[in-house]
C-alpha positions in Angstrom: 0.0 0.0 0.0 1.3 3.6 -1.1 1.0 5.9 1.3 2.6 8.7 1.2 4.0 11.5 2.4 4.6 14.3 4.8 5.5 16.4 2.7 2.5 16.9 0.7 4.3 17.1 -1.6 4.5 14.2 -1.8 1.1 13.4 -3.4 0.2 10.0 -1.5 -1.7 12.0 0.0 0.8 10.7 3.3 -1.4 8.4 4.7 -4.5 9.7 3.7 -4.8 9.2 -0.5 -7.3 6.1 -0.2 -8.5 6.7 -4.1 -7.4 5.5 -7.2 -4.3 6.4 -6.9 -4.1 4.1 -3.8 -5.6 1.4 -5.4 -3.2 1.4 -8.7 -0.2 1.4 -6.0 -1.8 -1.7 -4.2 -2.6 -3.4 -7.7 1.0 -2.6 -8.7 3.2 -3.1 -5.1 1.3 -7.1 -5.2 1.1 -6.5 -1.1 2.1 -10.1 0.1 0.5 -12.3 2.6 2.5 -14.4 3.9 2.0 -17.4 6.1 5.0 -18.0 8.7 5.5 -21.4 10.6 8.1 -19.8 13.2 9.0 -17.5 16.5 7.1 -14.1 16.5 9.4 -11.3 14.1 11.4 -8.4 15.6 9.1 -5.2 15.2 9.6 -1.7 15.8 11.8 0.9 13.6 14.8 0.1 12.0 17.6 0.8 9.4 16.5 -1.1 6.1 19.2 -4.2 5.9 18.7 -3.8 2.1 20.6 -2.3 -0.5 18.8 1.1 0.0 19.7 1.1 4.0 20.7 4.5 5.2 24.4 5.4 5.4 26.3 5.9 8.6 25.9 9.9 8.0 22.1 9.7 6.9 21.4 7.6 10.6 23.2 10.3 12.1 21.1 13.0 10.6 17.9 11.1 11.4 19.1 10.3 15.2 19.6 13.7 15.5 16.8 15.2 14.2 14.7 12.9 15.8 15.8 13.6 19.3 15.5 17.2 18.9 11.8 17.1 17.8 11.0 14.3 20.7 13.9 15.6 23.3 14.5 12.2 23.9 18.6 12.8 24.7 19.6 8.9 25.1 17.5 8.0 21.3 19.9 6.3 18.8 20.5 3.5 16.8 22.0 0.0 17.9 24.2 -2.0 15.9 21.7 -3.7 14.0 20.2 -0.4 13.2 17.5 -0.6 15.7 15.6 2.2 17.1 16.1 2.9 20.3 14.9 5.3 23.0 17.2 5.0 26.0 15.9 6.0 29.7 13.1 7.8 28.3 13.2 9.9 31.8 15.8 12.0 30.2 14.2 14.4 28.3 15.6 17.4 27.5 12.9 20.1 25.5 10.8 18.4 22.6 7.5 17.9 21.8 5.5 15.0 23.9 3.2 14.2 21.2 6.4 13.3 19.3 7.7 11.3 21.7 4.4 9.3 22.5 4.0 9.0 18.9 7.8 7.2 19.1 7.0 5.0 22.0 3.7 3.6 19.8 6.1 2.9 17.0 9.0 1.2 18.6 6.7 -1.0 20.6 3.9 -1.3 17.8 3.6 -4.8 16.4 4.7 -3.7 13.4 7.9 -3.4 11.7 9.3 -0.1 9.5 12.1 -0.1 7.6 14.0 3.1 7.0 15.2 3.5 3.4 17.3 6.1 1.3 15.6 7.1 -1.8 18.4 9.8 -2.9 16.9 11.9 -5.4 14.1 9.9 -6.1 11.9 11.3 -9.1 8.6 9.5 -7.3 9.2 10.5 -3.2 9.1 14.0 -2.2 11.1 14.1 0.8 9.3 11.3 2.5 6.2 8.8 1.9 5.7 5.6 3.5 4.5 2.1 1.8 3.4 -1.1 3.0 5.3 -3.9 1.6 3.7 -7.4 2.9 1.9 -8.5 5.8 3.3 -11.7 7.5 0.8 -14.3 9.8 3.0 -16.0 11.8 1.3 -19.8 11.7 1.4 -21.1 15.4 0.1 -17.9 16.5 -1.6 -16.1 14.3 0.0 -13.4 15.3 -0.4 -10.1 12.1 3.2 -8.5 11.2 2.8 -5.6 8.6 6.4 -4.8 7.2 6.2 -0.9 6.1 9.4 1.2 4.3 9.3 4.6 5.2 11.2 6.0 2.3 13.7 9.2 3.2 14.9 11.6 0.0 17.5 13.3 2.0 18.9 15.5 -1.3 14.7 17.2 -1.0 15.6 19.3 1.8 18.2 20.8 0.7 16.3 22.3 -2.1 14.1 23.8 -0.2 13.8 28.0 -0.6 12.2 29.9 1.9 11.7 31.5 5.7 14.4 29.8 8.6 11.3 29.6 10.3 9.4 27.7 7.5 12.5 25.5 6.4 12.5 24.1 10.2 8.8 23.4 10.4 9.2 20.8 6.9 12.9 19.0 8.2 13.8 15.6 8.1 12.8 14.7 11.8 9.2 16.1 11.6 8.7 14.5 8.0 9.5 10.8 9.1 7.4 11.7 12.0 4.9 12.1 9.5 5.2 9.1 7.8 4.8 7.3 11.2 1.6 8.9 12.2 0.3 7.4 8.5 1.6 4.4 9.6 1.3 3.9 13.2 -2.0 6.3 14.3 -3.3 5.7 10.7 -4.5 9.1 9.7 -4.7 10.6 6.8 -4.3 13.5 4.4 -7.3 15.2 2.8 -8.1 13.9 -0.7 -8.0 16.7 -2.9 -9.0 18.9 -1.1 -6.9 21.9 -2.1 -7.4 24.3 1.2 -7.4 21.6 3.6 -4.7 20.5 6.4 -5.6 16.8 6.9 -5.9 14.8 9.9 -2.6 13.8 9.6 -0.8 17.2 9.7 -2.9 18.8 12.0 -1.6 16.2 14.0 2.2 17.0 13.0 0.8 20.9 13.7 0.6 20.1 17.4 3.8 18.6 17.7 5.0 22.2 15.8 3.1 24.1 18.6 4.9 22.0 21.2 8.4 22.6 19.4 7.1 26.3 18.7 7.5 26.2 15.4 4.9 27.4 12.7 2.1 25.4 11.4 1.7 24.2 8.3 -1.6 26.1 6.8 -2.8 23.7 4.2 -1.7 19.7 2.9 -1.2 20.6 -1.3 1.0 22.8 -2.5 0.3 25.7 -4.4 1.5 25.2 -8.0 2.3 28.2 -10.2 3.1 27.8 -14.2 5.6 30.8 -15.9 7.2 30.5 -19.3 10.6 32.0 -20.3 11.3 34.3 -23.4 12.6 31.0 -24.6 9.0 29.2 -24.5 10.0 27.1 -21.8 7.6 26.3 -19.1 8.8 26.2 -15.6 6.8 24.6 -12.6 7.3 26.2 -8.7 5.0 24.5 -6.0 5.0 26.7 -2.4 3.5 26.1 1.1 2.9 28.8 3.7 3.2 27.9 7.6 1.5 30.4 10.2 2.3 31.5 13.7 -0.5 31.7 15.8 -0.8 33.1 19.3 -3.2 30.0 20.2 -4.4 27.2 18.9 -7.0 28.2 16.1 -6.2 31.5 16.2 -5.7 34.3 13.4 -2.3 33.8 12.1 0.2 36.2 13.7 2.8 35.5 11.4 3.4 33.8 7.7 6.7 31.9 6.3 6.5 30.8 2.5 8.5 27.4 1.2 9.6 27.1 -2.7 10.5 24.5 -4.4 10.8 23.4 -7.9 9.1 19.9 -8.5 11.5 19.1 -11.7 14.3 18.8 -9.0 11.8 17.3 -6.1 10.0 14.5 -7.1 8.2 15.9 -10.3 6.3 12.2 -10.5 5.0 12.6 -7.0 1.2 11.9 -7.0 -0.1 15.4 -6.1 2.2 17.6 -8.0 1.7 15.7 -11.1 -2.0 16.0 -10.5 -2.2 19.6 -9.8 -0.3 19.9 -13.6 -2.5 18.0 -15.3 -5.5 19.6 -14.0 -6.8 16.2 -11.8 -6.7 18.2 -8.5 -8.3 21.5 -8.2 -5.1 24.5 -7.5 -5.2 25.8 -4.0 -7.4 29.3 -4.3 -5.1 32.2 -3.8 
């Protein structure tokens, strides 16, 4: 199953595009059932032990992020690439809806793999997809094996506010992914003005980290053309300040990016081009 990703932009709608979209990407991922005769499977969050496993330097970047937005100060990676979470007593700042959101993954029953999809024409920064679902014979004990796929070369191509730029990072886009997968919410389905339930939840870990919210799921797509002829795509979200939650924005930080050098295949962006999702009114 295709879910997909924080990052709007990544058009998966994150957890939340259950349409035909999602359907072609179960017809076409062939999600496995598998009957297993032995011991129940290792869950929680891990490095993938695949050929797309993260590097040394993109754990790093993820261990680091993540116990910034969580404040978690003992989380890491074991040897086998494991999550882990250390005393979680030591907290130091960090949002707790993060780090309740952490504890549910890590001791879910499920399993998700981290993988690096380095400039990746299909995942805009992040997306998550379920890749089989094992029954374990003697118990019938339900294992669903998720990747959570990472494009760390995204963020760094990324225009825009400090302020913005921090709201949309790696840490709080994987976090994303796991709400799809873990809490199983979802992103609105076209709805251009819409936040989602996902997000909105990924807005109150922002208020706990003080950062700004992000306004709306879709990106806002604007077409120009150069003297040449040439057409040239830009995709934008805004994230507000408020004072309190629901309350009139305070403030406003704008994110650019240009989807021919982030994921110009990703499910939403190619929509909004070719006219199958409405544009986001001005």
């Amino acid at each position: 199953m295709t879910c997909a990703a924080d990052n709007s932009i990544n058009g998966y709608w994150g957890y939340g595009g259950y349409g035909k979209a999602l359907a072609l990407a179960l017809l076409l991922s062939c999600l496995a059932l598998v009957s297993v005769n032995a011991a129940p499977q290792p869950t929680g969050v891990r490095n993938s032990a695949g050929p797309r496993r993260l590097s040394e330097k993109q754990l790093r970047q993820t261990q680091d992020s993540l116990r910034h937005k969580s404040g978690f100060m003992e989380l890491g990676f074991d040897a086998q690439g494991w999550l882990t979470l250390g005393n979680r007593q030591r907290i130091r700042g960090g949002s707790a809806t993060a780090r309740a959101l952490l504890i549910a993954a890590v001791e879910s029953g499920n399993l998700y793999q981290l993988e690096s999809h380095e400039s990746s024409p299909e995942v805009a920064f992040a997306r998550i997809y379920e890749s089989a679902t094992w029954v374990i014979g003697a118990t019938g004990q339900r294992l669903d094996i998720y990747q959570v796929q990472i494009d760390f070369a995204d963020f760094d191509c990324l225009q825009g506010a400090r302020q913005a730029k921090a709201a949309l990072d790696l840490g709080l886009s994987l976090l994303h992914e796991l709400v799809h997968g873990v809490l199983k919410l979802q992103d609105p389905q076209g709805e251009p003005d819409q936040i989602g339930e996902c997000d909105a939840h990924v807005n109150q870990m922002r208020r706990e980290l003080q950062l700004p919210e992000r306004l709306y799921y879709h990106p806002h797509i604007t077409v120009a053309r150069t003297s040449e002829g040439r057409r040239i795509v830009n995709a934008s979200l805004v994230f507000v300040e408020r004072t309190a939650a629901n309350a009139q924005p305070s403030a406003k930080y704008r994110l650019y990016w240009l989807p021919s050098q982030v994921s110009p295949n990703a499910n939403n962006i190619a929509g909004l081009q070719q006219g199958t999702l409405a544009p986001r009114r001005r």
